[in-house]
TIKEMI-513682 format. One line per field, with one value per residue (C-alpha): residue in three letters; y, z, x. Coordinates in Angstrom, 3 decimals, padded with zeros to 6 digits. Layout:
REM TIKEMI-513682
aa	c(Ala | ...)
c2	c(Y | ...)
c3	c(Z | ...)
c1	c(X | ...)
//
This chain:
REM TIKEMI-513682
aa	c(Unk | Unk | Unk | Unk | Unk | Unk | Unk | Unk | Unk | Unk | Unk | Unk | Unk | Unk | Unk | Unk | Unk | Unk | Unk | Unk | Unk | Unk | Unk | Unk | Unk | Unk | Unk | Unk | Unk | Unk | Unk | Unk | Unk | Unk | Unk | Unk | Unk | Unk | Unk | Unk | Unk | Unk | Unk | Unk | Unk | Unk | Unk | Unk | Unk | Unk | Unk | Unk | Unk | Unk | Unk | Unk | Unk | Unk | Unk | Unk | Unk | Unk | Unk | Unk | Unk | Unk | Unk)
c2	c(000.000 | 002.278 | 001.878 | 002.690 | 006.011 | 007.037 | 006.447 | 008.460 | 011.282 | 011.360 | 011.640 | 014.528 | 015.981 | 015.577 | 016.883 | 019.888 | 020.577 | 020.475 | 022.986 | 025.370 | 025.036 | 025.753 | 028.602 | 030.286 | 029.560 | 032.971 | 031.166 | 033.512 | 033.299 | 031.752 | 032.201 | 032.989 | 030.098 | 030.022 | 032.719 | 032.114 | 035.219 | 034.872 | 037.630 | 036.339 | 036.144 | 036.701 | 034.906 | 038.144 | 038.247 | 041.678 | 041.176 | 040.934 | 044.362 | 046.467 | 043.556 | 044.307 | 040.824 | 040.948 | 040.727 | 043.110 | 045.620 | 049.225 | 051.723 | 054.515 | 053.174 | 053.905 | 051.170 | 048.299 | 045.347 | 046.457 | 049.673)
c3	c(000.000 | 000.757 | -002.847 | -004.072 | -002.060 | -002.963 | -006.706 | -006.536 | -005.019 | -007.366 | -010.313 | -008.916 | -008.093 | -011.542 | -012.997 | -010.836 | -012.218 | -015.978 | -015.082 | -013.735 | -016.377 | -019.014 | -017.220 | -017.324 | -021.131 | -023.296 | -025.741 | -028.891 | -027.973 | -030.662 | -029.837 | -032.318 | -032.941 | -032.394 | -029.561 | -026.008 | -024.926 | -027.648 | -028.223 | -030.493 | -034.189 | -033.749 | -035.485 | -036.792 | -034.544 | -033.804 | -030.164 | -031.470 | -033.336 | -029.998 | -028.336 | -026.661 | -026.931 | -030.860 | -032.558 | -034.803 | -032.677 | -032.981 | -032.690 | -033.917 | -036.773 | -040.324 | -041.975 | -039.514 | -041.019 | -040.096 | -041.339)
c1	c(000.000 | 003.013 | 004.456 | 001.068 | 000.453 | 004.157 | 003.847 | 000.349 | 002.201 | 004.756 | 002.690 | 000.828 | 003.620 | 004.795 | 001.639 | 002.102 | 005.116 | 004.249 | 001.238 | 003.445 | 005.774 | 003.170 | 002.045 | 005.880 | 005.620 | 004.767 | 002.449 | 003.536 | 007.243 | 009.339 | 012.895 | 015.510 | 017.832 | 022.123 | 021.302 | 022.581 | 019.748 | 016.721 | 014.282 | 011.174 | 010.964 | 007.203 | 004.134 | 002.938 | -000.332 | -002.081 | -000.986 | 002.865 | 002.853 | 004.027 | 005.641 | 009.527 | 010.525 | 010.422 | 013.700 | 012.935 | 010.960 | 012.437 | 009.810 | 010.750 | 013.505 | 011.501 | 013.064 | 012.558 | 011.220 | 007.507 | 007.578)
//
């Protein structure tokens, strides 16, 4: 019965753990690859027009890729 109980705990605790790692997880984040500290290439959603984390975000640079 001990087995049991410990192997029950474990996979909650398990489940848990994936939960709170999906929850750290930006869901529109796609990092940019060979890059030790990657900012996002973006999925070109509406919500990733303003976003900081964007590669190519410069908001004020005429020429940046949206402009």
């Amino acid at each position: 019965m001990g087995n049991y109980f410990r192997r029950s705990m474990e996979r909650q605790e398990n489940m848990e753990l994936e939960e709170k790692k999906k929850e750290k997880e930006i869901e529109c984040f796609i990092p940019e690859a060979d890059n030790p500290y990657p900012l996002c290439v973006g999925r070109n959603l509406e919500k990733c027009k303003d976003c900081q984390i964007r590669a190519d975000w410069e908001p004020e640079d005429p020429y940046g890729i949206g402009a």
